[in-house]
Structures are given as C-alpha cells and as structure tokens.
C-alpha positions in Angstrom: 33.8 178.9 40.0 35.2 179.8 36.6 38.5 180.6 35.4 39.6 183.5 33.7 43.0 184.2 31.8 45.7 186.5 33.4 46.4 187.8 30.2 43.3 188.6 27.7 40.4 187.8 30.6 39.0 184.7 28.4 37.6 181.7 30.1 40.0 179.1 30.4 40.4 175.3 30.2 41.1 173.3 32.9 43.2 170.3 32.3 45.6 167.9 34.8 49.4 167.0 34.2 49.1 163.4 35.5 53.2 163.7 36.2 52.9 166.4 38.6 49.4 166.1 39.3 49.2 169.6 39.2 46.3 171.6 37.6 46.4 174.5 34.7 44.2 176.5 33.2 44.8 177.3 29.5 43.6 180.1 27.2 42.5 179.4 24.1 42.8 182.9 22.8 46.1 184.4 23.3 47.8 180.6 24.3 48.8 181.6 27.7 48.8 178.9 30.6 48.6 179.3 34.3 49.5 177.4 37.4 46.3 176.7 39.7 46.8 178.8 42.4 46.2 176.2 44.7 49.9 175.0 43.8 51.8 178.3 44.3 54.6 178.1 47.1 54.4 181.0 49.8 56.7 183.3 49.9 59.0 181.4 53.0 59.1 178.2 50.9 59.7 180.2 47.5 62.4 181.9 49.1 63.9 179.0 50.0 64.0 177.2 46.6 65.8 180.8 44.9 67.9 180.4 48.0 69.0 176.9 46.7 70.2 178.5 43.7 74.0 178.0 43.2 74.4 180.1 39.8 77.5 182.4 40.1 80.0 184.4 38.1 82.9 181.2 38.3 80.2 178.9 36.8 81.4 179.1 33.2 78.2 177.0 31.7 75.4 179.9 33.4 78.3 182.5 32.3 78.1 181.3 28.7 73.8 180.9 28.6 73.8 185.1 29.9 76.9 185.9 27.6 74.7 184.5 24.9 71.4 186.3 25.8 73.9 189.7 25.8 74.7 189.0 22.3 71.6 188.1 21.4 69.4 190.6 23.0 71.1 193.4 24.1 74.2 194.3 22.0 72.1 195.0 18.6 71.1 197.9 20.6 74.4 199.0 22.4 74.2 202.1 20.9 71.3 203.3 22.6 71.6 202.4 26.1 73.2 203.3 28.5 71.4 202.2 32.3 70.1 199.1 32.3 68.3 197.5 35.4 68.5 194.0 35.9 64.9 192.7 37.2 64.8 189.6 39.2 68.6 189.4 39.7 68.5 186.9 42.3 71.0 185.7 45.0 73.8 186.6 42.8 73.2 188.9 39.8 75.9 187.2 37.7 74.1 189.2 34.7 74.9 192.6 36.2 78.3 192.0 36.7 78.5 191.2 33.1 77.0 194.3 32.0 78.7 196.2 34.0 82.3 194.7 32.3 80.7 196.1 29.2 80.4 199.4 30.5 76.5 199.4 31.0 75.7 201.2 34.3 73.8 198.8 35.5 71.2 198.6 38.7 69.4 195.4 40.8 66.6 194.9 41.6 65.1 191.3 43.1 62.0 191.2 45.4 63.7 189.2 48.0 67.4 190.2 47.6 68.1 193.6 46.6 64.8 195.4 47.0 66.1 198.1 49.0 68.9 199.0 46.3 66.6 199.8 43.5 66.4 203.3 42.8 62.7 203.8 41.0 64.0 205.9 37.6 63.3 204.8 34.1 65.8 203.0 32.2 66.9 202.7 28.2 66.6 198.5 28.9 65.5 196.3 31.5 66.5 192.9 31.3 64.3 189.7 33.1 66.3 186.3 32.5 64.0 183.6 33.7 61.4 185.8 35.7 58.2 186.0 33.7 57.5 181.9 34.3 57.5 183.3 38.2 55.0 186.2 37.9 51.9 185.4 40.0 50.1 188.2 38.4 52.1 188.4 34.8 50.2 191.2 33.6 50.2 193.1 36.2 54.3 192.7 36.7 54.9 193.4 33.0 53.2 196.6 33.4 54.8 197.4 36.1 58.3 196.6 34.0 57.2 199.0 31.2 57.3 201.8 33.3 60.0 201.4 33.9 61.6 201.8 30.5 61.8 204.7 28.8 60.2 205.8 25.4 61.9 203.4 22.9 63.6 201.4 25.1 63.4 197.9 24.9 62.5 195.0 27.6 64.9 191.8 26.9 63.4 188.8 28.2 64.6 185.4 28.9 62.1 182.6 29.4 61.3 179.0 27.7 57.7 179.6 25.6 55.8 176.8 26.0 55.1 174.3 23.6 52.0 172.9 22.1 49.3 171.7 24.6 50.3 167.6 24.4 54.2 168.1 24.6 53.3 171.1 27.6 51.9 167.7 29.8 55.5 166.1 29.9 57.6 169.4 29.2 60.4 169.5 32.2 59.9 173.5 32.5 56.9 173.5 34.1 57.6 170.7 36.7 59.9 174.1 38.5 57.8 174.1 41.7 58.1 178.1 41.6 57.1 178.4 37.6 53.7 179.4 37.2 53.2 181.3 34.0 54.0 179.8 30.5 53.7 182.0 27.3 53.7 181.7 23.3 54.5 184.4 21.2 51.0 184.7 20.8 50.5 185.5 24.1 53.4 188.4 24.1 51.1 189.9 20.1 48.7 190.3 22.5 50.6 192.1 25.4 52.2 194.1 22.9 48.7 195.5 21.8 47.2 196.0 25.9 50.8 197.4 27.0 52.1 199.5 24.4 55.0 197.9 23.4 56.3 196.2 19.6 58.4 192.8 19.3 61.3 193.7 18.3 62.9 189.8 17.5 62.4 186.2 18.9 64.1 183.1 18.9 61.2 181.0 18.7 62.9 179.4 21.8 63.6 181.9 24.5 64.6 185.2 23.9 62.4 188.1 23.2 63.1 191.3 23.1 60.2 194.6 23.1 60.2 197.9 22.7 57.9 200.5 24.3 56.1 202.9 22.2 
C-alpha cells in the first residue's frame, strides 16, 4: 500500500530511524514528515504521557521559554487583539495565565483537559505552543484552528521545524513518543496557499506566526 503526504497528498518516502526503530514517511514536495501510524500511542497511553507533564507557573525556566514566545510572537501585534484562545493548553495552561497578567482575555481549550470550557467563537489570535508535532491529522487540525480566528488575525505557533533529512535520523525531537508531525517552512508556504493564511515572521527555529486572509 502506498503512502501519501498529510499535507500536499504527494507520495512519500519511506525510510527507518535505526535509534528508535520507528518508521516515517517523508514528502519530497512540501518537506513535511509523518510518524507511521503504526507507532501512534492511543489515547489512554497519550494521556498518560501529557499527564507526566510537570510544567507550571513556579517553574521559572518554562516561564521564561512562553515569556519569550509572548515577546516574540504575540506582542508586535498587541494592538490588535484582544481574545486570545490558547489551543492545546494542557494540564496546566501556564501560557494563559500569562496572557491574562497582560490583560489579554484569554480562553482554554485542550482535548483532554479543558474541552468542556471552550466556548466555540472566533478569536483576534490563537496561540499553539508545542501542538502541531502532536496533530494526527495536521491538516485537518490547522483548518480547524483557522476558523477559529478571525479575518486578520494571526495563529502564533510554537514548534521545532525539523531539520534536514540526515540530521532528522538522530534529531532528539522526534524520539517524543507522542510527536508525530514534523514541518519546514516549506511545508507551512504550502499551507499558507491551501488554508488561506500569509506568514507573517519566523525564527527559522521555532516560532511562526500567520495571518488569515
């Protein structure tokens, strides 16, 4: 059976991390690389590993890392938002709190943990710090995130971009037994053009940050 990409629907390349021995598929095209489903958790034992998470607001190194992603990615636009929904937020949305010191009103919304107090509206930002690697179906979940936002509002995104296909095999990021999806900036020029949206900056690193159109 073959493999097509998640992203831009070209026929991928199967290769195996001999570290992990785990198998990917990689696209060619627009650079994105997926997880063999055969590796994904199920939900009880993904749960389990986000429940393992100890990041919280008296952790002063993970306070620092979101301060900076504020600064980087959401600040410049300050002026132009005013909700904000925090998607993925996790056990403890330490990022929330942290908008909301800044005055940003500033809602949850986590598949596992706070679900139920997501009010479906449409928001000037929506920020995802380390999600996309986790989306299953990225395409799909980033579509979902875009309506979300409202016209000209912007979709600040935290997550490593992979790195070229030899330093990807011993790269510690993907060795995250609940990261699944890897991206390149090329793989977000091609997004932009499917989803409707414009890339706003990039760190080359980690940071993105869009805006629908």
């Amino acid at each position: 059976m073959s493999h097509h990409c998640l992203i831009c629907e070209t026929k991928v390349t199967e290769f195996t991390q001999l570290k992990n021995s785990k198998i990917y598929w990689h696209c060619q095209n627009c650079f994105f690389i997926k997880l063999d489903p055969r590796f994904h958790l199920d939900s009880i034992k993904e749960k389990a590993r986000y429940d393992k998470h100890e990041n919280s607001i008296d952790d002063r190194g993970y306070v620092e890392t979101l301060e900076k992603f504020i600064d980087y990615s959401i600040t410049p636009f300050k002026k132009s938002i005013t909700q904000i929904l925090d998607y993925g937020s996790g056990p403890e949305p330490v990022l929330a709190e942290l908008l909301k010191r800044q005055g940003y009103a500033t809602q949850i919304y986590d598949p596992y943990y706070a679900a139920s107090k997501f009010r479906n509206e449409s928001f000037d930002l929506v920020s995802a710090t380390e999600v996309f690697e986790h989306f299953y179906d990225p395409k799909k979940e980033i579509s979902r995130i875009m309506e979300l936002v409202k016209t000209n509002g912007y979709i600040a995104v935290l997550t490593r971009f992979r790195p070229e296909l030899e330093k990807f095999k011993s790269w510690f990021y993907k060795d995250d037994l609940t990261h699944v999806s890897f991206f390149t900036i090329r793989t977000f020029e091609y997004l932009a053009k499917e989803l409707g949206f414009s890339i706003v900056k990039h760190d080359g690193f980690q940071n993105l940050v869009i805006r629908k159109v």
